[in-house]
VOVEX-545636 format. One record per residue (C-alpha): x, y, z; residue number from 1. Coordinates in steps of 0.001 Angstrom, whole numbers. Layout:
N
X / Y / Z / NUM $
...
***
This chain:
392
0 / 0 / 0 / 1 $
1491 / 3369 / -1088 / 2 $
1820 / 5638 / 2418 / 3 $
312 / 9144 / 2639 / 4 $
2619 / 11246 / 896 / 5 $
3048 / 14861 / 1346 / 6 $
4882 / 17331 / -1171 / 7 $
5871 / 20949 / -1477 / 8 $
5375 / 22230 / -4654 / 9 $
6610 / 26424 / -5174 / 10 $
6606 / 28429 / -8415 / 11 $
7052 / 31945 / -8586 / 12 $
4917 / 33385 / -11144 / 13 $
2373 / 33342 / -13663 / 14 $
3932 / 30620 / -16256 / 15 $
5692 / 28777 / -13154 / 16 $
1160 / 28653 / -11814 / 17 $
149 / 26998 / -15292 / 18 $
3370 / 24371 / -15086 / 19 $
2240 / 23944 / -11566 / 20 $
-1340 / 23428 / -12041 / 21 $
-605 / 20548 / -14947 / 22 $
1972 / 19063 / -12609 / 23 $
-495 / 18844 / -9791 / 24 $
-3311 / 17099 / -12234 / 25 $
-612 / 14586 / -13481 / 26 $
484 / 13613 / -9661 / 27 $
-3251 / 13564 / -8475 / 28 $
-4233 / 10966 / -11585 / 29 $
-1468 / 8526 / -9736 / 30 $
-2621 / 8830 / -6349 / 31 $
-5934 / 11466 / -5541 / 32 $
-4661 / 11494 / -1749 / 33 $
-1757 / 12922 / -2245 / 34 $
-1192 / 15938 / -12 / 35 $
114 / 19319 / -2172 / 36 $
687 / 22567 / -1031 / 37 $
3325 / 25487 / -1503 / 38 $
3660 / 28790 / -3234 / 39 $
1402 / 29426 / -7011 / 40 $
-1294 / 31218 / -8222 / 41 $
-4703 / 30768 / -8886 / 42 $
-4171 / 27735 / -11454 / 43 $
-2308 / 25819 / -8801 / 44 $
-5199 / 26613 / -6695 / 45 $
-7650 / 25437 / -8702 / 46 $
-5795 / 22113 / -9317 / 47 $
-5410 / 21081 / -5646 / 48 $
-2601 / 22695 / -4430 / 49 $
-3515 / 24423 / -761 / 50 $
-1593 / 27651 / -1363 / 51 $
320 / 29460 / 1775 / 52 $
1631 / 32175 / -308 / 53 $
557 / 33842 / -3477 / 54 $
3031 / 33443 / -6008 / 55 $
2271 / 37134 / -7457 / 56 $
3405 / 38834 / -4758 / 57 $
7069 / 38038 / -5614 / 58 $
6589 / 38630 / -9409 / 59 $
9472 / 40653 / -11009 / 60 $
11886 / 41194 / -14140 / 61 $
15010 / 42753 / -13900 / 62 $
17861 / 42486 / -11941 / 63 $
17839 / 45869 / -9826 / 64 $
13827 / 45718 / -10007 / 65 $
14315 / 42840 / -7601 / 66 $
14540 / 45258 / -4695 / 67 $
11405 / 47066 / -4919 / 68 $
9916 / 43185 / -3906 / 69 $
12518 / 42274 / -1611 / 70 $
10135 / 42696 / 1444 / 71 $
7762 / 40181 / 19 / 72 $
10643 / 37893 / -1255 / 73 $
11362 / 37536 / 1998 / 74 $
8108 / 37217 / 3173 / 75 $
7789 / 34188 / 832 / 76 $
11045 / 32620 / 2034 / 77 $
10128 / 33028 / 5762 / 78 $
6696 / 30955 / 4373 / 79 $
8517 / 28481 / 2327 / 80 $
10882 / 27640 / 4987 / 81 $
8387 / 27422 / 7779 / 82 $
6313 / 24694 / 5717 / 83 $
9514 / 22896 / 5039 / 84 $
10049 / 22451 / 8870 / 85 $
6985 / 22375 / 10252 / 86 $
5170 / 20094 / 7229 / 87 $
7977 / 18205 / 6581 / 88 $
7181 / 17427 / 3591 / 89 $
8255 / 13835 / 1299 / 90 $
9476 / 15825 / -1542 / 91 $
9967 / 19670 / -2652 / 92 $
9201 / 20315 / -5838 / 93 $
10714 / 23593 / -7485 / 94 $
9456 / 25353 / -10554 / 95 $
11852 / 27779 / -12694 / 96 $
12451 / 31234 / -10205 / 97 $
15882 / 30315 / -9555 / 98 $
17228 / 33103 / -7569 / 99 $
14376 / 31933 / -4884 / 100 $
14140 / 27988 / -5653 / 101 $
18052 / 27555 / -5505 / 102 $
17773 / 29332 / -1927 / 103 $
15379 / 27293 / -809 / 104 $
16625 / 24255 / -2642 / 105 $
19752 / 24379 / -153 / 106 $
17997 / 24679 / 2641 / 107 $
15441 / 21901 / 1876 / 108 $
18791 / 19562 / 1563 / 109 $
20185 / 20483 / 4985 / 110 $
17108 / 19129 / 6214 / 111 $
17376 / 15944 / 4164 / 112 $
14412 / 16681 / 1801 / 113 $
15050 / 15373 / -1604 / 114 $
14488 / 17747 / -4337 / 115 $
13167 / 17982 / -7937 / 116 $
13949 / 20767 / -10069 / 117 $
11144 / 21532 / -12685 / 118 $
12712 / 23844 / -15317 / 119 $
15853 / 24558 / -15345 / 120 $
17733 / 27903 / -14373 / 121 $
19202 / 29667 / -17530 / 122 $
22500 / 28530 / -15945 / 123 $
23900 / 27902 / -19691 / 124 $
23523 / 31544 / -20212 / 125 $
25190 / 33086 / -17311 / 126 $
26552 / 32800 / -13411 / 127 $
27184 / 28844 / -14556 / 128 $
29470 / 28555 / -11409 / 129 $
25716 / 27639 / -9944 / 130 $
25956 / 24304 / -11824 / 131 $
28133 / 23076 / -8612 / 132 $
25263 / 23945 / -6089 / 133 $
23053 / 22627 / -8149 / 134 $
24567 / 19493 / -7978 / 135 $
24975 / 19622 / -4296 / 136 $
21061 / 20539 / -3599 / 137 $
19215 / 18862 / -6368 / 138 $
18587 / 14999 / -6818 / 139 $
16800 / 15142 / -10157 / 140 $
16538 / 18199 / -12545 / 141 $
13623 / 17713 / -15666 / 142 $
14761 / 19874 / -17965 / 143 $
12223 / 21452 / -21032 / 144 $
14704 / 22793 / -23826 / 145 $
16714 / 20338 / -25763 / 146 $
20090 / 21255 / -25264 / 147 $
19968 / 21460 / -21695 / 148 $
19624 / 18054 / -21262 / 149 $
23446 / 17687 / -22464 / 150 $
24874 / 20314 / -20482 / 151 $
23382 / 18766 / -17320 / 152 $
24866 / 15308 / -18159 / 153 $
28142 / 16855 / -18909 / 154 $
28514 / 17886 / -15155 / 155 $
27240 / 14172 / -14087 / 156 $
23713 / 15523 / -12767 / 157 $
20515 / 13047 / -13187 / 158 $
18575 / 15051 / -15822 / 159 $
15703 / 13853 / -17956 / 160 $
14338 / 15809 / -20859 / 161 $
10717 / 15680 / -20159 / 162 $
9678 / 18335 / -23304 / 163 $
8278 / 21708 / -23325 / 164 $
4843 / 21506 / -20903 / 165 $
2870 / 23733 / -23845 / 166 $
3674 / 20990 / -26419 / 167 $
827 / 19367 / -23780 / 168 $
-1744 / 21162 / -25506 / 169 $
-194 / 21849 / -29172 / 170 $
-2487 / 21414 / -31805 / 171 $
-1728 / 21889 / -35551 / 172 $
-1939 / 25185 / -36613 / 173 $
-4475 / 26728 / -39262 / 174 $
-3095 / 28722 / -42322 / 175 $
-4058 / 32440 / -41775 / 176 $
-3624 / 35074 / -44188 / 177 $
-40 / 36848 / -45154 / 178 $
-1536 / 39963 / -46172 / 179 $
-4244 / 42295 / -45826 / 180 $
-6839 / 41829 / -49157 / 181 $
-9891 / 44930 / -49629 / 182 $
-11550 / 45655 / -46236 / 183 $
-10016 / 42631 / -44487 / 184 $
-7357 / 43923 / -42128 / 185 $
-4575 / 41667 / -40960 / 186 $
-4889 / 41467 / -36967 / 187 $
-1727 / 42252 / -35155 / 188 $
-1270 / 40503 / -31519 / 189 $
196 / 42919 / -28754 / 190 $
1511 / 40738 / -26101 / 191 $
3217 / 42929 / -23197 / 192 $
4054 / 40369 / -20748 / 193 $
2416 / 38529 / -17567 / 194 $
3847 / 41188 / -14839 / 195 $
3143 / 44496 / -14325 / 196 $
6606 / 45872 / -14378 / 197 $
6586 / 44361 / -18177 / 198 $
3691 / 45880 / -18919 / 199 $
4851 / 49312 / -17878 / 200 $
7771 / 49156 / -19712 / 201 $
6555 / 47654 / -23001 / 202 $
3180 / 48618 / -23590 / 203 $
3227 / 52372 / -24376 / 204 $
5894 / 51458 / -26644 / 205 $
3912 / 48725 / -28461 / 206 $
878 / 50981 / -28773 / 207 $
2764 / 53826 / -30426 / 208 $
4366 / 51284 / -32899 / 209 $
470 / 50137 / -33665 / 210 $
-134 / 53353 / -34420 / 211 $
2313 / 54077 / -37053 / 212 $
1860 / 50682 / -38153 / 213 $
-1892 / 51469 / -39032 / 214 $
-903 / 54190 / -41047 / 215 $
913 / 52194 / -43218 / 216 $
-1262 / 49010 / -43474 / 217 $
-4782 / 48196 / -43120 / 218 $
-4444 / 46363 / -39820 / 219 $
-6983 / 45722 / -36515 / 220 $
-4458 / 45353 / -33070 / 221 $
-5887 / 42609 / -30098 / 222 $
-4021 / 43939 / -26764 / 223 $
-3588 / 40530 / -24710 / 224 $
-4083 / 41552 / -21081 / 225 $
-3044 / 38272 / -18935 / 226 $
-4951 / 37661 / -15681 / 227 $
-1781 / 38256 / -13437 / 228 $
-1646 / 41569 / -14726 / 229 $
-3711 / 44590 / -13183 / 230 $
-6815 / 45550 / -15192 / 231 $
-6625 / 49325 / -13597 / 232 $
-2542 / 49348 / -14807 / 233 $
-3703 / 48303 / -18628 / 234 $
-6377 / 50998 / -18248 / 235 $
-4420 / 53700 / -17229 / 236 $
-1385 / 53327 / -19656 / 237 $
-4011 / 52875 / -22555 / 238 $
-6312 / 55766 / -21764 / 239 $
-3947 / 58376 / -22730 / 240 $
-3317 / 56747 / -26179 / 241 $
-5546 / 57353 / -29250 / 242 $
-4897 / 53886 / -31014 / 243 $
-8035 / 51593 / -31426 / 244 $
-7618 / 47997 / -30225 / 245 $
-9462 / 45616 / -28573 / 246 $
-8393 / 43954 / -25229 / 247 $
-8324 / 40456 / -25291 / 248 $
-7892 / 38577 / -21904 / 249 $
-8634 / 35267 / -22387 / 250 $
-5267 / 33086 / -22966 / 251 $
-2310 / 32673 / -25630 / 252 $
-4074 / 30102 / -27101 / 253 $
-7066 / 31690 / -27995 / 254 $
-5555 / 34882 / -29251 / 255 $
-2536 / 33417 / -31233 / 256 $
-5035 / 31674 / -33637 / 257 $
-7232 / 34677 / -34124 / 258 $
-3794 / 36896 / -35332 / 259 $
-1740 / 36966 / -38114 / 260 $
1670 / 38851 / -36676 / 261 $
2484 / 39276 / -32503 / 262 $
4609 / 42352 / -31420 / 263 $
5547 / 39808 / -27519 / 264 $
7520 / 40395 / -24421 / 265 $
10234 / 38079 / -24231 / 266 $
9642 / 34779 / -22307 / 267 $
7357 / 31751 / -22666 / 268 $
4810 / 33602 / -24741 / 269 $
7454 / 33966 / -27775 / 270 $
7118 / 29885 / -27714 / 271 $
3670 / 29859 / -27465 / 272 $
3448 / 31929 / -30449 / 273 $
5977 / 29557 / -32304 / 274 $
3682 / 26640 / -31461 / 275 $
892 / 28715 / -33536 / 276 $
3641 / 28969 / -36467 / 277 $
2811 / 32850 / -35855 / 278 $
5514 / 35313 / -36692 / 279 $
6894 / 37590 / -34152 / 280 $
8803 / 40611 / -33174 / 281 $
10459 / 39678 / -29661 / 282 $
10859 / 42827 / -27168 / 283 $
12604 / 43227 / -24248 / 284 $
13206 / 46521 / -21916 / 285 $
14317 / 46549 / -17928 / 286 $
16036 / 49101 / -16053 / 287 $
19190 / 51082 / -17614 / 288 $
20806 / 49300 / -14656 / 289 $
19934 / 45909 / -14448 / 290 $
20479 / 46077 / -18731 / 291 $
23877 / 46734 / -18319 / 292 $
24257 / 44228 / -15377 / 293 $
22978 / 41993 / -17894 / 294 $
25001 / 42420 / -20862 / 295 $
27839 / 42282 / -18721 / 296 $
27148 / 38871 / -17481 / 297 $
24968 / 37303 / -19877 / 298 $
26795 / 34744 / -22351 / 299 $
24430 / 33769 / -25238 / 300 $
24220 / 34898 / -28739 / 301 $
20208 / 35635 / -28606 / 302 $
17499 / 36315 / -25458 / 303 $
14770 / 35312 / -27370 / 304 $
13981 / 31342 / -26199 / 305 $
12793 / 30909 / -30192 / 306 $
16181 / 31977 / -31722 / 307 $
18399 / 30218 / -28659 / 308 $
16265 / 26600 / -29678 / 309 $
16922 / 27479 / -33183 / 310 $
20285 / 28248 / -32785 / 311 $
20179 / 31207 / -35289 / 312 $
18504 / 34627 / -35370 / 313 $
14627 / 32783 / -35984 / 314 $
12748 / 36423 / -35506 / 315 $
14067 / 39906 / -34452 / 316 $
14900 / 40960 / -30804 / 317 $
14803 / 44744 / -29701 / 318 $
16432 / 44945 / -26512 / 319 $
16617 / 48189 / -24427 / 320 $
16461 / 51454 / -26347 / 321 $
16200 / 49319 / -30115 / 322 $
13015 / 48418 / -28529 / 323 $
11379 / 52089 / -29869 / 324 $
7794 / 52633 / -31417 / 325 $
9539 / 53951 / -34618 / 326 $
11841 / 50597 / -34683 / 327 $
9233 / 48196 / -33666 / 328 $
7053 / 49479 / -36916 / 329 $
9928 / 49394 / -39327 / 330 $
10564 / 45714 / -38744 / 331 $
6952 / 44783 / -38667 / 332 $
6000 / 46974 / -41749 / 333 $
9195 / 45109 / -42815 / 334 $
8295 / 42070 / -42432 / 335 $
4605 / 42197 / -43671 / 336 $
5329 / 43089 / -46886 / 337 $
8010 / 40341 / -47939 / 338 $
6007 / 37181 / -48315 / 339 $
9350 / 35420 / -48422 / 340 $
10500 / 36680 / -45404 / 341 $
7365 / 36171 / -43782 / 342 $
7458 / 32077 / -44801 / 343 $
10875 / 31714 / -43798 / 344 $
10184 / 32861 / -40718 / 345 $
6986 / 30141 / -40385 / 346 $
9283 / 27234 / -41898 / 347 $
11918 / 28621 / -39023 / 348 $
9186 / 28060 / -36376 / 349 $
7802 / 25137 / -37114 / 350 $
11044 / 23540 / -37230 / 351 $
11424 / 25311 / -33199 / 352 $
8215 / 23039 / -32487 / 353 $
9475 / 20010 / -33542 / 354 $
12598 / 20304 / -31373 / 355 $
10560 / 21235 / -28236 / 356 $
9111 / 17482 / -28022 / 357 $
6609 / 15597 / -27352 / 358 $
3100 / 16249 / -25375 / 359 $
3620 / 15002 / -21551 / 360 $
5745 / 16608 / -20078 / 361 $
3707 / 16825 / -16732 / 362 $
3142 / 13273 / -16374 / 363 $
6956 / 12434 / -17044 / 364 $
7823 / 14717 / -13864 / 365 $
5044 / 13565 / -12194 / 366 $
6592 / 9744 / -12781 / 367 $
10126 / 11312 / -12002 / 368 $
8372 / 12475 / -8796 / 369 $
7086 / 9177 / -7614 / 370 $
10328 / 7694 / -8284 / 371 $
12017 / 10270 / -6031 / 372 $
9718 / 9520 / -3522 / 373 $
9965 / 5492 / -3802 / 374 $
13506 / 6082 / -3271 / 375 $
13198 / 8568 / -236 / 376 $
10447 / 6151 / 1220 / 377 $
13134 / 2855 / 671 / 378 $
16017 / 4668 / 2740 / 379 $
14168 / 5897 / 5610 / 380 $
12179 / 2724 / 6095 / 381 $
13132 / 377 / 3897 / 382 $
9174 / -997 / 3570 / 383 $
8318 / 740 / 408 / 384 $
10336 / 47 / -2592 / 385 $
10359 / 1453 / -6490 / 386 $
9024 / -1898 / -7238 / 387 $
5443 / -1466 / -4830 / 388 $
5410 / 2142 / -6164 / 389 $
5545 / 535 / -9688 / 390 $
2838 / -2027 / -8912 / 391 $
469 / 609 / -7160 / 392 $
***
């Protein structure tokens, strides 16, 4: 009989909450008594997961903008590491927000807690000296890029390639038009970001650019304004503009279909547009500080998650002042009127989604879980082995 388990499960913002939530569905199918709680959002919420601490509050880009949440980073870490003593929990599960995870990673391990990493820190990119506490403080990392996989093995940790978790609901794409034709306007996607501080930075900018772009093409703009980001913020930095758009605030996958071009933040949503075989323009803005932090540390060719899978510039990235209105229109305009630009850049993506994997990747932690907690359950007891957790 499988014993009562009980594990810790912490992700740090919005995409880290829709990981979560999946994760939580796939470990609940395998046992429906298992015990989850931890720091997410209201996905993780919604699929089990008792929340002590809501994963928004600690929400940030940047490097320097870190400090303006420090006092509820440290709230969550005083929460995090009370529930690891005081729950004691079988296994800690830790979702992407490495600056917090790795933290609390260390401190789950000095209190013999096994833990599983759930997508890995960019440590390929930059501060890699954190690939030897990683190894220290991590007993399994499930990696969701393709070459990371590699680069783990290369410093002897156990790493599995699970997949990316959006291939879990990837559907072939429809065919949508190149080109405006008579009254039909192309629809543009304007995809800011799933914080606030992205949203400040990003969407006047992207506004003004849909403005000059409608003066050159007959296009309609749909503003996507995600459900971690405040409705009054969106308001206010779009009721000074005179550009007509409509807000759309349902999910990625519902707008991406509807649009023919996205003007997106970078991050996750620049894959979930590839998955839609949607053409982009990736942009990226953070403090003047934390930008130059960045480019001083920082060690890969590209930002942009599509053009690092890729290997090669896939779409454009404005970073930092190239990230204008006046730039952001010349590359779209750009781009919308070469049709074989515009195709290269769709053959480009779709080749991105095959390399991302196959659907699953939730269950294959989940199963990388139970093993982890077979094997934790075997050396404390010795009653409960990988082979009853198999059978059960």
């Amino acid at each position: 009989m499988r014993p009562h388990q009980k594990v810790m499960v912490v992700a740090g913002e919005a995409s880290g909450d829709m990981h979560g939530a999946k994760l939580a569905e796939s470990l609940t199918t395998q046992d429906e008594h298992i015990e989850l709680f931890g720091i997410g959002g209201e996905r993780m919420r919604a699929a089990g997961v008792r929340i002590e601490f809501d994963a928004r509050r600690l929400a940030v880009v940047g490097i320097t903008e870190v400090f303006a949440k420090l006092p509820h980073i440290l709230d969550g870490m005083r929460t995090a590491k009370r529930l690891v003593v005081e729950k004691r929990p079988n296994l800690l599960i830790l979702i992407d927000f490495p600056d917090f995870n790795l933290h609390l990673a260390a401190f789950a391990k000095k209190h013999a807690i096994p833990v599983l990493y759930y997508i890995s820190p960019t440590i390929w990119a930059w501060r890699k000296g954190r690939i030897k506490k990683i190894k220290r403080i991590v007993d399994h990392m499930a990696v969701i890029l393709p070459f990371e996989e590699a680069f783990y093995r290369q410093h002897d940790i156990p790493v599995t390639f699970v997949g990316h978790p959006l291939m879990d609901r990837y559907t072939p794409p429809s065919d949508r038009p190149a080109r405006s034709s008579g009254d039909n306007p192309l629809t543009i996607g304007l995809m800011p970001g799933s914080r606030d501080s992205e949203v400040v930075k990003l969407l006047p900018a992207m506004l003004q650019a849909a403005k000059l772009i409608g003066q050159r093409q007959n296009v309609r703009f749909l503003l996507s304004q995600a459900p971690s980001v405040s409705p009054s913020l969106v308001h206010r930095l779009t009721n000074k503009l005179d550009v007509e758009f409509t807000i759309f605030k349902e999910s990625a996958d519902l707008l991406l279909p509807q649009v023919t071009f996205v003007i997106v933040a970078s991050g996750t949503a620049t894959l979930e547009a590839a998955l839609h075989i949607t053409p982009m323009i990736i942009v990226y803005r953070v403090s003047p500080l934390s930008y130059r932090v960045g480019k001083a540390l920082i060690k890969v060719p590209h930002i942009g998650l599509v053009n690092l899978i890729a290997g090669k510039r896939v779409v454009p990235e404005l970073i930092q002042h190239e990230a204008s209105p006046e730039e952001i229109a010349r590359q779209a305009t750009s781009l919308l009127t070469d049709p074989d630009r515009f195709k290269r850049m769709k053959d480009d993506l779709a080749e991105v989604t095959r390399r991302l994997g196959k659907p699953g990747a939730s269950d294959k932690v989940a199963r990388i879980a139970w093993k982890l907690l077979a094997d934790e359950q075997t050396r404390s007891s010795g009653t409960w082995t990988a082979k009853d957790q198999h059978d059960a």
